[in-house]
C-alpha positions as CSV (number, residue, x, y, z in Angstrom):
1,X,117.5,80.2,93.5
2,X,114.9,82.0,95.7
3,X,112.6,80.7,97.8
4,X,109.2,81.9,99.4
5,X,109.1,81.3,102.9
6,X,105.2,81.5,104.1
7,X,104.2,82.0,107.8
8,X,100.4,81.9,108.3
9,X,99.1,82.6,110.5
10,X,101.9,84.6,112.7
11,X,100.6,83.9,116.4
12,X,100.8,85.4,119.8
13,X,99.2,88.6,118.1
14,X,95.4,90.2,117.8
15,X,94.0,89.4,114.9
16,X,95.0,87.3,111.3
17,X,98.5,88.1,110.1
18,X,100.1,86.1,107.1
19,X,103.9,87.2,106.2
20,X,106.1,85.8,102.9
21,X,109.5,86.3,102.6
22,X,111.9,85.1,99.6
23,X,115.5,84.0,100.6
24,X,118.3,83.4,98.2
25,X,120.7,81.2,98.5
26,X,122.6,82.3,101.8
27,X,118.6,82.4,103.2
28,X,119.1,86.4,103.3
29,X,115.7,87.9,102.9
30,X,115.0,90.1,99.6
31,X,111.8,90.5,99.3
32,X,108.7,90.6,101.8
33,X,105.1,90.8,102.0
34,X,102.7,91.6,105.0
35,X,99.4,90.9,104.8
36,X,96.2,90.6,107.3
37,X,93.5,88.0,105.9
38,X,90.3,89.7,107.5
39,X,88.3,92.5,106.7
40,X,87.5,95.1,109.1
41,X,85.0,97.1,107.9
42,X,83.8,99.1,111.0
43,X,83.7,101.9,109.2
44,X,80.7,100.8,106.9
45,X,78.8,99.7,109.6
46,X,79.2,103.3,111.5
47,X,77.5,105.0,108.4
48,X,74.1,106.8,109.2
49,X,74.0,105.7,113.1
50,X,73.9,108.8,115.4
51,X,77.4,110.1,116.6
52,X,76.8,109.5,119.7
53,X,77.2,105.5,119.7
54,X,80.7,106.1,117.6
55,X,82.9,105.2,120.6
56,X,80.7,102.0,122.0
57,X,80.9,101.1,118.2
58,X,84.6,101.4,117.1
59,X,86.2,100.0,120.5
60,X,84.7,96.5,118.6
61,X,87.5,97.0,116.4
62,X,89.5,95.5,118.4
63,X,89.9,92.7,121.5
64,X,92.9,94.1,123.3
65,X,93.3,97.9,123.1
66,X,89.4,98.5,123.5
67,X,89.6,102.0,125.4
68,X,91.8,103.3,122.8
69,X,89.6,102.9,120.4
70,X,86.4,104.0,122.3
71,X,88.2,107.1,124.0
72,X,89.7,108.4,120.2
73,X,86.1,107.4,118.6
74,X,84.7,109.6,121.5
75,X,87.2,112.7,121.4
76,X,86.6,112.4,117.4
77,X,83.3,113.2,117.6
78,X,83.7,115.8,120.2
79,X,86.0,117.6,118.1
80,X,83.6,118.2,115.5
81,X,81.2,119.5,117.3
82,X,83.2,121.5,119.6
83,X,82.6,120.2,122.9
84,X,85.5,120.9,126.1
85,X,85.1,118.5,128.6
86,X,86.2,119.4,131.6
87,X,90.0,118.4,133.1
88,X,88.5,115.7,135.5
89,X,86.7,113.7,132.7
90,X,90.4,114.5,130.9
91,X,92.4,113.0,134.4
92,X,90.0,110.1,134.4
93,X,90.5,109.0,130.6
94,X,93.8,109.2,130.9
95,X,94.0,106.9,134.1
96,X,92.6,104.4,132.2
97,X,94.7,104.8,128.8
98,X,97.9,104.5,131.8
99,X,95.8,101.2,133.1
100,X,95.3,100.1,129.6
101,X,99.2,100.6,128.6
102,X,100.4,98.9,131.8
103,X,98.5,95.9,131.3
104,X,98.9,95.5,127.1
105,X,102.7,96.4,127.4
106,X,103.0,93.2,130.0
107,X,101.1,91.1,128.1
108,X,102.8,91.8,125.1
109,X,106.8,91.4,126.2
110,X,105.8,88.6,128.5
111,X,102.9,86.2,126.8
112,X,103.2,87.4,123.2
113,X,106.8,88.4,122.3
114,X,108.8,87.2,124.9
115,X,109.4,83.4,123.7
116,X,110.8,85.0,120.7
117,X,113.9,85.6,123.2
118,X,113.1,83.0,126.0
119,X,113.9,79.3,124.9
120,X,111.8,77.3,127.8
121,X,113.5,73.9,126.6
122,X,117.1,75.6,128.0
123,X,115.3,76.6,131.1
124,X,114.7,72.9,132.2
125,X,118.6,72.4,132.6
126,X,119.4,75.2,134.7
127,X,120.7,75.7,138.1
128,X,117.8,76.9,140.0
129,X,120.5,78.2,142.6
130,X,122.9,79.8,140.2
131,X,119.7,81.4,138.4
132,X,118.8,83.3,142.0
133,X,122.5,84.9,141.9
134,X,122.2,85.8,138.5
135,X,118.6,87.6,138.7
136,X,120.9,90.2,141.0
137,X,123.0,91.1,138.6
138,X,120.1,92.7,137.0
139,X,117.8,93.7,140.5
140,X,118.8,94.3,143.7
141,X,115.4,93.0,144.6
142,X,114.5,90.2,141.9
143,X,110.4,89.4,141.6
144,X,109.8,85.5,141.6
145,X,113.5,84.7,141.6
146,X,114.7,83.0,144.3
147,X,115.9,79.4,144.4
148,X,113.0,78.0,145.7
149,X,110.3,80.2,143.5
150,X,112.3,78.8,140.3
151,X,112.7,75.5,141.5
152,X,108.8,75.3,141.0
153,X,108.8,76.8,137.9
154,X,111.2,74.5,136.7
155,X,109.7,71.6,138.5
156,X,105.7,73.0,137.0
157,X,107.3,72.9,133.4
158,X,109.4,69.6,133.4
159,X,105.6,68.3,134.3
160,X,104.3,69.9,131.3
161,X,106.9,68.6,129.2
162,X,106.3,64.8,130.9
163,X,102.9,64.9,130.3
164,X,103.2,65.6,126.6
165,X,100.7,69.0,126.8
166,X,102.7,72.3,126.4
167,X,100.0,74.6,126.7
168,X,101.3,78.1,125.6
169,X,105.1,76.4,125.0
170,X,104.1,74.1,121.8
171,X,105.1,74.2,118.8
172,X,108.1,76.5,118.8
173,X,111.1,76.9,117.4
174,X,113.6,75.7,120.5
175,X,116.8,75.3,119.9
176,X,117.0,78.0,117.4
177,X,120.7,79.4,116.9
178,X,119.4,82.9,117.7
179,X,118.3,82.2,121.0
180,X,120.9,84.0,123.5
181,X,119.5,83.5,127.1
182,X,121.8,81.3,129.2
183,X,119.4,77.9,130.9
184,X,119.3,80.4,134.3
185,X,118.6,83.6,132.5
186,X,115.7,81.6,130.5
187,X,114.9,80.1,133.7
188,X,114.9,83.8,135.1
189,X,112.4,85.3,132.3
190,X,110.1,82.2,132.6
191,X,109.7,82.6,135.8
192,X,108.5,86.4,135.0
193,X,106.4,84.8,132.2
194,X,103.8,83.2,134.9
195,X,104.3,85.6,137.9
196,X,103.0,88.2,134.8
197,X,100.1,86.2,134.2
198,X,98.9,87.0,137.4
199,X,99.9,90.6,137.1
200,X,97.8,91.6,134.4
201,X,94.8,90.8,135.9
202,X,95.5,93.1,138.5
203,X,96.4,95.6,135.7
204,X,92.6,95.0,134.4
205,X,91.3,95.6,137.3
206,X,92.9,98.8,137.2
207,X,91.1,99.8,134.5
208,X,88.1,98.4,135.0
209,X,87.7,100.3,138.9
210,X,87.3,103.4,136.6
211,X,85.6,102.0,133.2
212,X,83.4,99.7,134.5
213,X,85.1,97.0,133.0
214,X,87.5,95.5,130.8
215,X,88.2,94.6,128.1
216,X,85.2,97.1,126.4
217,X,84.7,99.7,128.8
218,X,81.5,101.6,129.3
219,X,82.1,104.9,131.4
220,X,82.8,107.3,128.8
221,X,80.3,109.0,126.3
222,X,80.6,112.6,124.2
223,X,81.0,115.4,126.6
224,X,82.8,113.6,129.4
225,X,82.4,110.6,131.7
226,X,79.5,108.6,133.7
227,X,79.1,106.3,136.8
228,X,80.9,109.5,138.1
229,X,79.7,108.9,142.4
230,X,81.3,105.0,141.9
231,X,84.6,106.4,140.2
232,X,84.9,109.0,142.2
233,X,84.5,107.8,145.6
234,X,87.7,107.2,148.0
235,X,87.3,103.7,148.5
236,X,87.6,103.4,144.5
237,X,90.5,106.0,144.0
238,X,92.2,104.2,146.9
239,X,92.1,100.5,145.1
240,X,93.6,102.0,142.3
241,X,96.2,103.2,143.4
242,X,96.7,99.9,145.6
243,X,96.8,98.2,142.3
244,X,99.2,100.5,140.3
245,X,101.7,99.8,142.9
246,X,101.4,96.2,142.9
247,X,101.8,96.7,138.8
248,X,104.3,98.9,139.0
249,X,106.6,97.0,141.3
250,X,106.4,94.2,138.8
251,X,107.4,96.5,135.8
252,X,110.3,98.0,137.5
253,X,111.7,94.9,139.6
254,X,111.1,92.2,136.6
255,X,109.9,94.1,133.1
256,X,112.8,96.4,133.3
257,X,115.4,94.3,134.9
258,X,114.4,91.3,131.6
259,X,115.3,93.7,129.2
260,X,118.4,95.1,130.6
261,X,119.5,91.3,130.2
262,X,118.6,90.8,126.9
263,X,120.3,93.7,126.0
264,X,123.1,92.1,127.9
265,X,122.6,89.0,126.1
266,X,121.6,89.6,123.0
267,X,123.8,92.4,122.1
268,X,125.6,90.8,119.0
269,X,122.6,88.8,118.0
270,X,122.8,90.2,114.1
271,X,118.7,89.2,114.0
272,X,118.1,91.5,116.6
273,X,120.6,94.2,115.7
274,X,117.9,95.6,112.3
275,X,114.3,95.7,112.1
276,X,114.4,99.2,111.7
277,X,114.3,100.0,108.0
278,X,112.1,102.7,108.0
279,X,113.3,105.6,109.8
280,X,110.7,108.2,109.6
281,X,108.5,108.5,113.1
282,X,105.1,109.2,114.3
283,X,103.6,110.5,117.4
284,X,100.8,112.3,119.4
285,X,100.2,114.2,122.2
286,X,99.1,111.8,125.3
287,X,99.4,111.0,129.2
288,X,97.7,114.7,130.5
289,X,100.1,115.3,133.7
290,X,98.2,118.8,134.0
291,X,96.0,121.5,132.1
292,X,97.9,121.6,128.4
293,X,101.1,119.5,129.7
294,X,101.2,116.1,128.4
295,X,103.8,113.6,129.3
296,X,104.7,112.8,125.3
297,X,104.3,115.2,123.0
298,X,103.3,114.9,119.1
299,X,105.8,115.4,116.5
300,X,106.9,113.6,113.3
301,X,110.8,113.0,111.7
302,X,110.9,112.3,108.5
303,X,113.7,110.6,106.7
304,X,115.6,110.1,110.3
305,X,116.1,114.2,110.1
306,X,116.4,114.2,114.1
307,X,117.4,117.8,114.3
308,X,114.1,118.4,112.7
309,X,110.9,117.4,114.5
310,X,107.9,119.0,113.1
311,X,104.5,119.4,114.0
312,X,102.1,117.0,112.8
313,X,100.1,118.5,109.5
314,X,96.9,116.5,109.5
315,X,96.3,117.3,106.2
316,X,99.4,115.3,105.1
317,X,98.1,112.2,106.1
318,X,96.7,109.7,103.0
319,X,95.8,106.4,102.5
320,X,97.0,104.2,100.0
321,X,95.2,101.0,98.5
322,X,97.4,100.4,95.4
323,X,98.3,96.6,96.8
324,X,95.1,96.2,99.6
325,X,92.2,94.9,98.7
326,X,90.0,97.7,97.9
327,X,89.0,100.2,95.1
328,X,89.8,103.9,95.6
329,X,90.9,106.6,92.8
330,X,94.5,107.3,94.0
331,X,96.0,108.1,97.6
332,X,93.1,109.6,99.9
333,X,93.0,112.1,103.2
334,X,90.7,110.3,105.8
335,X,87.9,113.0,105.6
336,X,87.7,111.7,101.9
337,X,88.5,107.8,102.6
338,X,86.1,105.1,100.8
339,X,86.2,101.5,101.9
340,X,85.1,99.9,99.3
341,X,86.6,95.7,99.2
342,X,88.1,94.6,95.7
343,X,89.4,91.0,96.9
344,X,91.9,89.5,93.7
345,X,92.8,86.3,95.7
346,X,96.2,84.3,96.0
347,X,98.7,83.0,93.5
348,X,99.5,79.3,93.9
349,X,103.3,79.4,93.8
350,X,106.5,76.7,94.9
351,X,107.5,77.4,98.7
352,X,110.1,75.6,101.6
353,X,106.5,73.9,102.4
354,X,105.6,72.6,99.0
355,X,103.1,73.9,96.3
356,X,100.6,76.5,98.0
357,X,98.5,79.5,97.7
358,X,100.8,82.5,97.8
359,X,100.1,86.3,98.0
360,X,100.5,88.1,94.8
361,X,103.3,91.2,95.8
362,X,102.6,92.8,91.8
363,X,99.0,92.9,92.5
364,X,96.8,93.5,95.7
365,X,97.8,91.0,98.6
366,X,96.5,92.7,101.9
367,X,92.9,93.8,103.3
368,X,95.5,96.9,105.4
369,X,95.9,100.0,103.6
370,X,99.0,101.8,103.2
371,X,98.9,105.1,105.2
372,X,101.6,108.0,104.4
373,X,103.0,110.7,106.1
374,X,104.3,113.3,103.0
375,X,103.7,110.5,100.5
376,X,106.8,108.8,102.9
377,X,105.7,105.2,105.0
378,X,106.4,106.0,109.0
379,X,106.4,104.3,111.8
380,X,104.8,104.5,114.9
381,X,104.6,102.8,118.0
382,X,106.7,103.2,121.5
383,X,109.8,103.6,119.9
384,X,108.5,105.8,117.3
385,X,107.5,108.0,120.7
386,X,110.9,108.0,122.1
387,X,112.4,109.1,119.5
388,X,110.0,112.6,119.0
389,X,110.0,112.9,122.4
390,X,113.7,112.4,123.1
391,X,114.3,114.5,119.6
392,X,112.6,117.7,121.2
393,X,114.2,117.5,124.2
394,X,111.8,115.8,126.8
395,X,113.5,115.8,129.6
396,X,111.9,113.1,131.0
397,X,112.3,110.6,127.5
398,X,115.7,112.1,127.7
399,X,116.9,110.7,131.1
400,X,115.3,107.2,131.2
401,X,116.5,106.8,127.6
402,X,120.1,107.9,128.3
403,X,120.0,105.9,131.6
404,X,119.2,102.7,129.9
405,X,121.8,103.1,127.2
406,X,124.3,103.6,130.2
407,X,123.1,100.5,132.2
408,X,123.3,98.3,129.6
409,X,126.6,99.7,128.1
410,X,124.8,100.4,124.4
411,X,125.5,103.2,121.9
412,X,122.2,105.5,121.5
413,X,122.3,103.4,117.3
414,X,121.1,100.6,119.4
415,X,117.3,102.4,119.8
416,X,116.9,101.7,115.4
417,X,116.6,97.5,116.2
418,X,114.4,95.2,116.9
419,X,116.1,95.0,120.5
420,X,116.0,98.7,120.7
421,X,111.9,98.5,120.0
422,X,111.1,96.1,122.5
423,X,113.4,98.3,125.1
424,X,111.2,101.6,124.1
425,X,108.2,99.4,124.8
426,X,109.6,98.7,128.4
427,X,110.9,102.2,129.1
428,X,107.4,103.9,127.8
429,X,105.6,101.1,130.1
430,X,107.7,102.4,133.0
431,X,107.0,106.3,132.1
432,X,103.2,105.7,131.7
433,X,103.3,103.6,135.5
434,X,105.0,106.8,137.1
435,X,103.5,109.5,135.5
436,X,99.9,108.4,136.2
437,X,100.6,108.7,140.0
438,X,101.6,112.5,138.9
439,X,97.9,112.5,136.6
440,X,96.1,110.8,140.2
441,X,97.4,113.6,141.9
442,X,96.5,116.0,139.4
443,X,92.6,114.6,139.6
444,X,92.8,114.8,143.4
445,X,93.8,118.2,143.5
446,X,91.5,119.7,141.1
447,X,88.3,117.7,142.8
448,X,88.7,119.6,145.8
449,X,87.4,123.1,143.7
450,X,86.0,121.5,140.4
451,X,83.7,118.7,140.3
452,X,82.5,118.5,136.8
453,X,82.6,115.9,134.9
454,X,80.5,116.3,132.0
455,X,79.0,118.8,129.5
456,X,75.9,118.3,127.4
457,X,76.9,118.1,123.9
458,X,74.6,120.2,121.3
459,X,74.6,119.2,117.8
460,X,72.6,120.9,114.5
461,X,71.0,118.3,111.9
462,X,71.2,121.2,109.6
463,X,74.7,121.7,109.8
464,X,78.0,119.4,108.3
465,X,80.9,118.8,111.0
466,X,84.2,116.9,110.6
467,X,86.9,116.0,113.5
468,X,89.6,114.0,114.3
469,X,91.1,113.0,117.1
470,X,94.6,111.4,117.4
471,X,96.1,109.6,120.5
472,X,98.5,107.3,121.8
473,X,97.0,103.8,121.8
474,X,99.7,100.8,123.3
475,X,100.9,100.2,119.5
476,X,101.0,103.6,118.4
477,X,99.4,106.8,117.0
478,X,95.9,106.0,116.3
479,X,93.3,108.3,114.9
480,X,89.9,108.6,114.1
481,X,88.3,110.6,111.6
482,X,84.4,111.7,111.1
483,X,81.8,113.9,109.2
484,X,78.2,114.3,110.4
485,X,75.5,114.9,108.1
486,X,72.0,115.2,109.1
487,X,72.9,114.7,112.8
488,X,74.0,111.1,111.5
489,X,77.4,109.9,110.8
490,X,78.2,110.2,106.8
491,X,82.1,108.8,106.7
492,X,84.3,107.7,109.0
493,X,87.4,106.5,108.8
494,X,90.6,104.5,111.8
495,X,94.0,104.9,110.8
496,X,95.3,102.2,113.3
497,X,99.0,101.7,114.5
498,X,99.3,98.4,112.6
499,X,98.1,100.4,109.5
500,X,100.6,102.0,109.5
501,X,103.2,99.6,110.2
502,X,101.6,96.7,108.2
503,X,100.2,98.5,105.4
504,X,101.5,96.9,101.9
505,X,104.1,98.5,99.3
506,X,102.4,101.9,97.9
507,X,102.8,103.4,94.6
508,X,105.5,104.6,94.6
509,X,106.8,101.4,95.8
510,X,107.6,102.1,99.2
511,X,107.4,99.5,101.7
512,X,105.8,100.0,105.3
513,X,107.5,98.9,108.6
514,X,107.0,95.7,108.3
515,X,108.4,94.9,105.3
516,X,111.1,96.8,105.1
517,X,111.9,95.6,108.7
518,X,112.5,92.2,107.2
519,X,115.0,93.0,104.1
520,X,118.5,92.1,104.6
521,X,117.7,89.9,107.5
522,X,119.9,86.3,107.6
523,X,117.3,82.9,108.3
524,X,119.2,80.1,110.2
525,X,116.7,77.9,108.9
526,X,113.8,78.9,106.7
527,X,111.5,76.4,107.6
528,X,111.9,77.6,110.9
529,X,112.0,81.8,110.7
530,X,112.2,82.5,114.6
531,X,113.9,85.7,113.5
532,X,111.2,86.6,111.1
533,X,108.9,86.4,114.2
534,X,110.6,88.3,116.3
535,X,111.2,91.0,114.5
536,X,107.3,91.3,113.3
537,X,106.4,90.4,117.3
538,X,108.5,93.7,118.2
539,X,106.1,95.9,117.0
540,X,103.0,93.9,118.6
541,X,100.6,93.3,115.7
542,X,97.0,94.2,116.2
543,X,95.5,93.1,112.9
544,X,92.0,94.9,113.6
545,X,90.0,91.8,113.6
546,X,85.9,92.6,114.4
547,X,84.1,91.4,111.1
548,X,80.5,91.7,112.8
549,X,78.3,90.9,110.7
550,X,74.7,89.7,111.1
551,X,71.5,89.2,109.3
552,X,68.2,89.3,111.6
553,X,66.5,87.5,108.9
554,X,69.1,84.8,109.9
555,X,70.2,84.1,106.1
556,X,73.0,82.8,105.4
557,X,76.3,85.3,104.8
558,X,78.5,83.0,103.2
559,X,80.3,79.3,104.2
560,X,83.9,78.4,104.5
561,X,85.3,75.2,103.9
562,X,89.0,74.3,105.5
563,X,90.9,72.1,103.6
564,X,92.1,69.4,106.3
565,X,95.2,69.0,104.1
566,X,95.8,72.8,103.4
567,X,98.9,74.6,105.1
């Protein structure tokens, strides 16, 4: 007998994610389901407002990777209408997509994913002084591990645990069999868990020395970048730098050293050793190191053909809505892309929780499209990068990729996991920290005989333009897509990361990322799928969650009632 397994909400991500899973009778998952509960619709509200509020605009899409959004909204609509800024504005937008990574990448391993692999209960029991000697096996210089540092952040703990309020440790699954960490490597990670916390902040900081602030930025508009006599002035240039290396140091001395021992650790962990079910890849150009070089370039495989990375086509690209919860006449290109809601509801079905509303896998279940590559589902995301880049032969993808996999003692098969996605996520963090010293440099150098950082952009209301622009965001390739009518935007249209990697089953009944990630995968205990979590936490949802909407009569949009005795 099979039986539906419903997590809702999944936590520790941006935004409203629900997954189902059916188990048979060894709890092997056969079937899966990935759905996000909330409509965007950003791109309805963009319609008929001038182009030149688009990137202010779409960075609402999301809380966390803001500047993503507002720099590809931005370089969208410079594209179609044909403005070059100059290299500086290029330097200084891409020291603040580096600032941006560094800061999301943390955040993610450390506050989001990484109690999918750190069981804090173990931590309590551990040696304190046999966890110091362990952190250098995996550092010669260990951040925030020495006996006495983990001492307190045992003793801090335990008085969480006395005083009944967990905080960010409730409701958890500890104890789970997949859990792998010894009590002092646990003790170890935790430790990195709230030095981190501090950490990131200085990694906003970062990026809000050259965006104004963070999150939702404010320094870049179409034809460049403003507040250019702040950003620009050595005092400013020299705290940023001050910051990266207080970042950095953390990434290298405790990011990098935690995932060499969970590869350690976790090795023969058979929930950690899939996840990676769809094998074609995405990826765009990003990180500017100088005029026209780029520190990862674009490139797709399709059908894990390795040998054969080929340019991106942007006219391959569709969307699919067959199972999301809108209306459209067959797969469409982005130009062409409607967003138009058709919501069918749930069906109430028998699950490991009782009786409850289900989502309905032969009908529409999900308010993500389905976007396709040559009608084939890809993934994208910092693993999905590697693999291009290391594909075509970037030298620099190449060494810290073949460098890991001879520190930790792993065969190059170990990248197609979940373990091997959360690795990429570490060794791409690391690349973005050093490279944007290179891109500094760059900005420094080219000041001294170019000081430009803006053109005026011209636009015709009697003409038509459509542009794109497709970047790098922390989760993945994300593009933007627009057409101007009348000197007003007409349609516009985000392909997200997550879109990609949580869109539904198409038509042709291919599953996306997500999904497929999940098939095959062995539950110790379906009423508590830790393994189900981690896997989806790998690729570090960020269901696009801004539903703005208002009414300046002040009538009322609609009312929600929560059942108290509801799941």
């Amino acid at each position: 007998m099979s039986k539906r397994v419903v997590i809702d909400p999944i936590t520790r991500i941006e935004g409203h994610l629900r997954v189902e899973v059916e188990v048979d009778d060894n709890n092997v998952i056969t079937k899966a389901w990935s759905s996000s509960t909330l409509w965007r619709g950003i791109e309805v509200i963009l319609k008929g407002r001038t182009p030149m509020d688009v990137g202010l605009i779409v960075q609402r899409i999301c809380g966390v990777c803001t500047y993503s959004h507002y720099r590809c909204g931005t370089e969208a609509v410079e594209d179609a209408l044909g403005v070059k800024i100059p290299l500086n504005a290029k330097y200084l937008r891409s020291l603040m997509q580096s600032s941006l990574y560094m800061h999301d990448h943390i955040v993610h391993f450390y506050h989001l994913h990484g109690l999918d692999w750190v069981d804090v209960v173990s931590a309590l029991s551990a040696d304190p002084a046999l966890a110091a000697k362990v952190a250098m096996q995996y550092s010669d210089a260990p951040i925030a591990a020495g006996e006495g540092e983990l001492k307190a952040v045992q003793a801090r703990v335990k008085g969480l645990v006395e005083t009944g309020k967990l905080g960010p440790f409730a409701n958890a699954y500890w104890g789970n069999g997949t859990y792998r960490f010894s009590p002092e490597q646990n003790l170890i990670a935790l430790s990195h868990y709230l030095k981190a916390l501090e950490v990131q902040r200085v990694a906003a900081e970062m990026l809000a020395i050259f965006g104004g602030k963070s999150p939702h930025p404010q320094s870049i508009v179409v034809g460049g970048v403003t507040s250019v006599r702040d950003m620009l002035s050595p005092a400013r240039l020299q705290e940023w730098k001050q910051k990266h290396a207080i970042v950095q140091d953390f990434i290298e001395r405790a990011y990098q050293a935690d995932i060499v021992m969970a590869a350690e650790a976790f090795g023969t962990e058979a929930s950690v050793l899939g996840g990676v079910n769809v094998n074609s890849f995405l990826c765009g150009d990003d990180f500017i190191m100088a005029d026209g070089e780029y520190l990862f370039n674009q490139g797709v495989i399709i059908k894990g053909d390795l040998a054969n990375v080929m340019d991106i086509n942007p006219d391959l690209i569709r969307e699919d809505v067959t199972h999301a919860w809108y209306k459209a006449d067959g797969p469409q290109h982005p130009y062409e892309g409607t967003t138009v809601p058709d919501y069918t509801g749930f069906v109430e079905r028998d699950t490991v929780y009782g009786k409850l509303p289900t989502l309905d896998g032969d009908g529409k279940y999900s308010w993500v499209k389905s976007p396709r590559y040559q009608d084939e589902p890809v993934e994208v995301g910092p693993l999905a990068c590697l693999l291009v880049n290391y594909a075509r032969g970037n030298q620099t993808v190449v060494n810290a990729v073949d460098g890991l996999l001879a520190r930790t003692g792993l065969p190059i098969d170990a990248l197609f996991t979940t373990l091997g996605r959360t690795a990429a996520r570490m060794l791409q963090t690391v690349l973005v920290g050093q490279a944007s010293l290179a891109t500094f440099d760059a900005l420094l150098t080219n000041m001294q005989s170019d000081e430009s950082t803006y053109v005026k952009p011209e636009i015709d209301p009697n003409k038509v333009y459509e542009g794109y622009s497709m970047i790098e965001a922390p989760r993945g390739m994300l593009s933007h897509w627009i057409r101007i009518k009348d000197a007003k935007v007409e349609n516009y249209q985000a392909v997200v990361p997550t879109t990609w990697n949580a869109g539904p089953v198409d038509a042709n009944g291919k599953m996306g990322p997500y999904e497929a990630s999940l098939i095959g995968l062995k539950l110790e205990d379906p009423t508590k799928p830790l393994e189900v979590i981690r896997i989806i936490h790998s690729f570090d949802p960020c269901m696009a969650c801004s539903v703005h909407v208002m009414d300046y009569n002040k009538q009322t949009l609609g009312q929600f009632k929560i059942d108290p005795n509801g799941f």
